[in-house]
Residue, then its C-alpha position, 0 to 999 in steps of 0.5 A: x253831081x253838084x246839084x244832087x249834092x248841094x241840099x247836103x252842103x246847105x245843111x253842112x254849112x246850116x250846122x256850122x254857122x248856127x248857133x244851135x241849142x240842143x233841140x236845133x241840132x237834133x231838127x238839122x239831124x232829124x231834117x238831114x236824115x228825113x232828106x237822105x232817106x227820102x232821096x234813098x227812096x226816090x233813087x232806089x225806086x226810080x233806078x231799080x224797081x221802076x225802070x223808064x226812059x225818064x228814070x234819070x230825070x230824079x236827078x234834077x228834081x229830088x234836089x228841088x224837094x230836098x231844097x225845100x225840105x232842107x229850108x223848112x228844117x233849118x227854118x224850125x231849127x233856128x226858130x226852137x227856142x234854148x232851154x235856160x236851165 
């Protein structure tokens, strides 16, 4: 369970301990939602629409793409520059 939640707990802790202008925070927000949705998706359909013996295996790698999803996102939030008014 640790690892499934741990792509969350990478953002949780990006949002605290950046800094981030306006358009940072709506990229972690816009980058946590496009994770959780996508992880929706993927759960969903693994469990429910598509049921196979290695169904379970969505457990151990969404959150490899959610990882990589996570670091691009916060990458592009702490590099969008503040705007000085």
């Amino acid at each position: 369970m640790a690892w499934c939640v741990s792509p969350y707990a990478l953002l949780a802790f990006a949002a605290g301990a950046m800094r981030a202008s306006r358009r940072g925070a709506i990229a972690l927000l816009v980058t946590t939602v496009l994770v959780a949705g996508a992880a929706a998706v993927a759960y969903v359909d693994a469990f429910f629409i598509h049921l196979d013996a290695q169904g379970a295996l969505i457990l151990v790698f969404m959150p490899v793409w959610q990882w990589v999803g996570a670091i691009v996102g916060i990458v592009v939030a702490s590099l969008l520059p503040s705007r000085q008014d």
